[in-house]
Each structure stands twice: as C-alpha cells, then as structure tokens.
C-alpha positions, 0 to 999 in steps of 0.5 A, a space after each residue: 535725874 540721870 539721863 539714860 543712854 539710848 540703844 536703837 538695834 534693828 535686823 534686817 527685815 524678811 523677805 515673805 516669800 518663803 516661811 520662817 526658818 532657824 537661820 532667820 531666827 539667828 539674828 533676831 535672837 542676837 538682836 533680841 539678846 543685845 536689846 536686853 542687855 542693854 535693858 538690863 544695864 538701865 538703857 533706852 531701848 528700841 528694838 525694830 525687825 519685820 518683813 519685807 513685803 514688795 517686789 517681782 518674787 512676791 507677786 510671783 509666789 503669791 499667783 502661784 499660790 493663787 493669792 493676791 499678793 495682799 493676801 499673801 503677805 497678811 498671812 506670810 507676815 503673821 507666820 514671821 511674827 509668830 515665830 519670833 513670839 515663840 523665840 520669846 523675841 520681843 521687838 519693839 515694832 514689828 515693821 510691815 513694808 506694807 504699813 501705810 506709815 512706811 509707804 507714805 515716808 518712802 515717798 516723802 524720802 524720794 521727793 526731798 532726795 530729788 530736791 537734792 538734785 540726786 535722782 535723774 531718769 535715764 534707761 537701764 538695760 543688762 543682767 538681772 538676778 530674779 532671786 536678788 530682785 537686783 541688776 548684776 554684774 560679770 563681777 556678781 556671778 560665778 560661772 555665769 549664776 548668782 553666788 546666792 541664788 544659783 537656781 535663780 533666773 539671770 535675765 535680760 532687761 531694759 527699761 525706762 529708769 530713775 537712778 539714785 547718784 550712788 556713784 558721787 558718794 565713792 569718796 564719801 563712803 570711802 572716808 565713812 569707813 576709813 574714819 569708824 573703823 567698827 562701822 562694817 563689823 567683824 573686821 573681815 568682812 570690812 576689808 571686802 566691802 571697802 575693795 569693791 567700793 575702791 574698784 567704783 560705783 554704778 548709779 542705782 537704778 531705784 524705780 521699776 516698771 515691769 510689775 505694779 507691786 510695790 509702792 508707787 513712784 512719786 515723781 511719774 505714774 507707772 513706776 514702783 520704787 525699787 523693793 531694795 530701795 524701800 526696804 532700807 528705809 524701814 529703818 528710820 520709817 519705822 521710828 517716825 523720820 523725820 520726827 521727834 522718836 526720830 531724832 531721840 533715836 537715831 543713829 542706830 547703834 547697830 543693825 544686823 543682817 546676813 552677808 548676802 545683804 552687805 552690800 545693800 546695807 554698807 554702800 547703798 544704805 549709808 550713801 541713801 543716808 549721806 545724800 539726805 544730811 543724816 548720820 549712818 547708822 553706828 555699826 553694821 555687824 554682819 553675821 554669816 550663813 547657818 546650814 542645818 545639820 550639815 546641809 544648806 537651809 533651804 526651802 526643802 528642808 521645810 518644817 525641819 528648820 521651823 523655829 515653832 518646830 525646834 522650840 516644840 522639841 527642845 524649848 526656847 531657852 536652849 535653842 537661845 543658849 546654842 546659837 549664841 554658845 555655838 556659833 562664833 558671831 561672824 563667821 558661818 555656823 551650822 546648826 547640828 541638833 546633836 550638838 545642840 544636845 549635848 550642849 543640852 545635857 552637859 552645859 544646861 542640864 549638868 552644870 546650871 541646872 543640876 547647881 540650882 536644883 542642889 542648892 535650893 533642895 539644901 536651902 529648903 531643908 537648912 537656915 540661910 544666912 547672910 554673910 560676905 559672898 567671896 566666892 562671886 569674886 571668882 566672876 569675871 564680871 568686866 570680862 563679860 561685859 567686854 566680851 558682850 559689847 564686842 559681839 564675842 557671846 560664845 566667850 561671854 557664855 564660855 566665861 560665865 559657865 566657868 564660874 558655874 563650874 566653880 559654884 559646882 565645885 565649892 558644892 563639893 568642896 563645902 558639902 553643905 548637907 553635911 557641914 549645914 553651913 548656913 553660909 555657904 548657902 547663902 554664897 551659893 544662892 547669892 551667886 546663883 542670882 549673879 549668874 541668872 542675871 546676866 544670863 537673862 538676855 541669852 535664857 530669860 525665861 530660866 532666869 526669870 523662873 530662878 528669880 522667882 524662886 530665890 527672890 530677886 529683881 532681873 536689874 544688873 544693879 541687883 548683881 553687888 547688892 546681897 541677897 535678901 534671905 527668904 524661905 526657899 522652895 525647891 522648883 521644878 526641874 529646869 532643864 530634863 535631860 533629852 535624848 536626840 
C-alpha cells in the first residue's frame, strides 16, 4: 500500500470581539482551497481554524454587551462557525481557546517550558496597546498610535510578570529563517521580519494580573496566561500534543495568517517552539489587508461585509472564485462588488458556463462517442499545479480559463450542432471533466453539480482517465447573469 503524504494547514484563529467579516473569511477560503487540493491529489489532510476567545478586549465587549464573557464567546464563536459553513468551508476542527482540551495543554506546555529553565518572574511596566492586547514600543507606534489600532487606547502599565526568555532565541531564529528560505512567505514580508530580529529581542512578558479572564497560570494564583501566548498553542493543542495525531501531523505545512499577526507568529511562535525541542511549522504564509469596496472593513461597515450577507447575493462559489482570481495572495486587495460582478458575468457566467450549458444541450440531442481528447492537450496542467503549490491561485485561475477559452473556441470552430460530430462532443465533455476537477478546491459546489451531471468522480486521477460515455441531461443553469 502506498503511504499517503500528510498535509496539516492551519489559519489564524479569531478574535470574537467583533462579528465575522469577509476579510476574515479570505484566509479561511485559501486554507480551505489548499486542503482540498491536497485532498483532491490523494494526501492526508487536517485543516484546523477557530476562535480566539480570552483576554482584556473580550471581557470589555462582553460587560458592555451585558453578558458574561462565557455567554459571549458561546454565542460570538457559533457566529464564526456559521459563517464558515456558509462559505462552504470545511475544517477538520474547529478549535475554541476555550475548550477544556486547550486550556489543560497550555498549562502542561508552561509547566515543562519552566523545566527548561525559560520562564523567570520579574515586573514589567511601559506601553500597552488595549487593541493588540500587547506591550508596545516607540518603535510599534506612528505618531505616538498603534499602526493597527490607531483608535486604541496606549496605556501605561505596571506589574508584577512571568517572562518567557524569547531574547536567548535571536540567534536561533535568525539561523530559522536564514537556513528555509519559504518559512516567512511571500518573500517581502521575510526580509521585515528578519530586520526587526537583527536590531534584538525583549523577553515576553506572558502572564497578566489586571483581569481574570483567561486561562489560569500554572506556576502562581492570580495570574492568567497571556491571550497571545495561548492562543499560538492551538496549533499543536488542537492536534493532541504531546500525542500520537500529534506527532503523525506535525509540522504543519503552513499556517496562514494577516500581517498584523507576523510578528507573534514568525518570532515568538517559532522561538515558543525551539525552546520546547519541537520543529516550527514548514511555512508561514502571510496575506495582506482587504478594504471593501474601497474603504477599510471595519466594524462600522457592519453587515455589508457579512460573508452570510455577500453569499445571499452572490452564492458561495463566486465569492470563492473572486477572491482567489482577484486578489494576488500577499499583497493587500480590496474587495469591490463591481469587480466581483463583472468577473461574474464575463469569466463564470460567459465562459464556464455558457461551455458547459452548450455542450450538455448538444449532448442531450446527439450520440457521444469515445475517442483520443487532443484538445486536453492544450491544459497546461504542471502549470497549474506549479502555480498552486506556490500560492499564485490568481495565474492558476488565469491558466485554467485560458483553456476554457479555448474548449469555447473549438465550439465554434467545430460547430457540432451542425457537423453532429460525435467526437468532438466528447472531447468537449471529457475536457469539461479536467476543468471541473481541478477548479473544485476554488468552486467545489459548481464542480460537484458538472460531476454529477457528466458522470465523474472529483479524484485528480480522474483527469488522464477517458470519460465514460453516458446519456446527458442538459441541467440547470450555473451561473445567472447578475446586475450590481
């Protein structure tokens, strides 16, 4: 029996504070996308994202919402879940920082990295951004205000503290990033990380005392482990570490997140690891910011940004299909609804559709049969591949319509409802199946319903294997044109 090769892809988990919006929903999609791929090339899969659900912010929003703070993560974290089962995203654990599973293993975590002679207690006071939940820097700040929480509060702070020696691991870390160049990805925001490490390390102050929301400290009462701290930990709790899922999983392959995470994950993350004995994770791949239709997302913005809202009117696939065509991975995007239409109606609509609606209308009415397909020669199928393994899903997309383009083409050239050329209808349907399989990790619902109605399994080996002729039925129409 083959042995599969294991793909473990992780998201950061979200901060409940606030509801659920597209630009979270952007590196669920990709994660979601990259597990199926990987699904659909015969690999072990495990796909983990939640929430984020301790801290100052959170006890803050709960009172002023009049809730416990229990209460209001319960009802907050459903609002995540939700929104990712609408997206049609399918994570193989949905991690709570407030699972018992969680809590217990972060303590078990701060108790061995203590025997490790890497947490001291001293006192901590300076700077403190309330919406980073962390201590900040002259450096941190633009104009004396967080870059990414310029309406947040900078307070003064003193307390007593237990630190986590992050500044023995500056060399080590250095020597990380220097020796897997596709650990920080995309390469630009590699090169910001590794100047910030070079110019020296704070140790971290990881526990806090002046709230009780949080997981308690192992080591002394009345102290709560740092929400950053833990939260970095779901990503070896949620798969059992120290345990057998553990070690079958581990490292991941890549864990995703926002810029304004970078830091947390690319030194503190791998130093917390290295301190332990245990491998970081393969890559970090970083995306960037997403404004809505020109504007920052923002709470006010409210339900305009609600993925439930976006897919009500325009359906899960495209919403799919624009972010990874729209938006090169990395670099900041912003999510126009006019563009998300006219990629709509020209690309989904025009092109996949209007092939598929054709082809199966003329399959209905003609005999198929079988014969070489050299038109699925034209699909540059290791392109593909190559532009997925390196995150570039906007070329990927761009290279698949290509040939999409041209099944539309051989249409026209061929005119088969004149010719009744059995053969070309099937080289139009078998390649029909090729595109529907390897756009299912972008549309999976679209591919599943073309499966269906050609008569196909979604399996990548599917692709070299000639279609097997059946009766065709033409279906419904996938994708209606929309007006913005």
């Amino acid at each position: 029996m083959v042995k599969k090769n294991k793909f473990y892809v992780t998201t950061a988990i979200d901060y409940v504070n606030a509801e659920p919006h597209i630009g979270h929903a952007y590196q669920k999609i990709v994660a979601d996308a990259l597990a199926r791929w990987h699904k659909l090339k015969g690999d072990e899969v495990f796909f983990l994202t939640g929430t984020d659900e301790h801290g100052q912010k959170i006890l803050k929003t709960a009172q002023e919402a009049g809730e416990s703070p229990k209460e209001f993560v319960d009802k907050m974290s459903k609002k995540f879940e939700q929104a990712w089962k609408t997206l049609n995203i399918e994570p193989d654990r949905f991690i709570r920082t407030t699972d018992k599973d969680h809590e217990e293993k972060v303590q078990e975590f701060i108790k061995l990295m203590n025997k490790k002679g890497d947490i001291y207690k001293g006192s901590y006071s300076g700077s403190y951004c309330i919406g980073c939940e962390a201590y900040v820097t002259e450096k941190d700040l633009v104009d004396g205000k967080c870059p990414f929480h310029p309406n947040a509060q900078i307070k003064e702070l003193k307390e007593d503290a237990y630190f986590f020696r992050l500044s023995k691991y500056q060399k080590s870390l250095l020597e990380l990033y220097e020796k897997n160049p596709e650990y920080i990805l995309p390469e630009f925001r590699r090169k910001e990380i590794i100047n910030r490490v070079k110019e020296g390390l704070n140790d971290l102050n990881m526990t806090r005392t002046k709230f009780d929301w949080g997981i308690e400290f192992p080591l002394e009462k009345g102290f709560v482990v740092y929400v950053w701290y833990e939260a970095l930990l779901n990503y070896i709790t949620g798969i059992d570490w120290p345990n057998e899922k553990f070690k079958k999983l581990w490292p991941a392959d890549v864990e995703l997140l926002g810029i304004d995470n970078g830091w947390f994950h690319c030194v503190i993350w791998p130093a917390m690891l290295i301190s332990m004995g245990i491998k970081p994770p393969k890559t970090i791949l970083i995306n960037g910011f997403l404004t809505f239709n020109g504007k920052k997302i923002s709470k006010s913005l409210g339900n305009a940004i609600s993925p439930k809202v976006m897919v009500e009117k325009y359906g899960v696939d495209p919403i799919r299909y624009y972010v990874f065509r729209n938006f090169v991975f990395g670099q900041d995007g912003d999510f126009s609804e006019k563009s998300l239409v006219e990629r709509y109606n020209n690309e989904l609509a025009n092109k996949l559709g209007n092939l598929v609606s054709r082809v199966t209308a003329l399959a209905e009415k003609n005999k198929i049969e079988k014969t070489d397909n050299k038109l699925l020669n034209k699909l540059k199928l290791k392109e593909i591949e190559k532009y997925i393994d390196n995150y570039e899903f906007d070329r990927a997309l761009s290279e698949i319509f290509l040939f999409i383009d041209k099944c539309n083409e051989y249409v026209q050239e061929k005119k088969p409802w004149e010719t009744k050329d059995k053969k070309v209808l099937y080289e139009l349907l078998d390649s029909i199946k090729a595109v529907a399989i390897i756009l299912w990790p972008f549309i999976p619902k679209t591919s599943e319903k073309i499966a269906e109605q050609i008569g196909f399994e979604i399996k990548y080996s599917e692709i070299e294997k000639p279609l097997k002729v059946k009766d065709i039925k033409k279906g419904e129409i996938l994708f209606k044109k929309i007006e913005l």
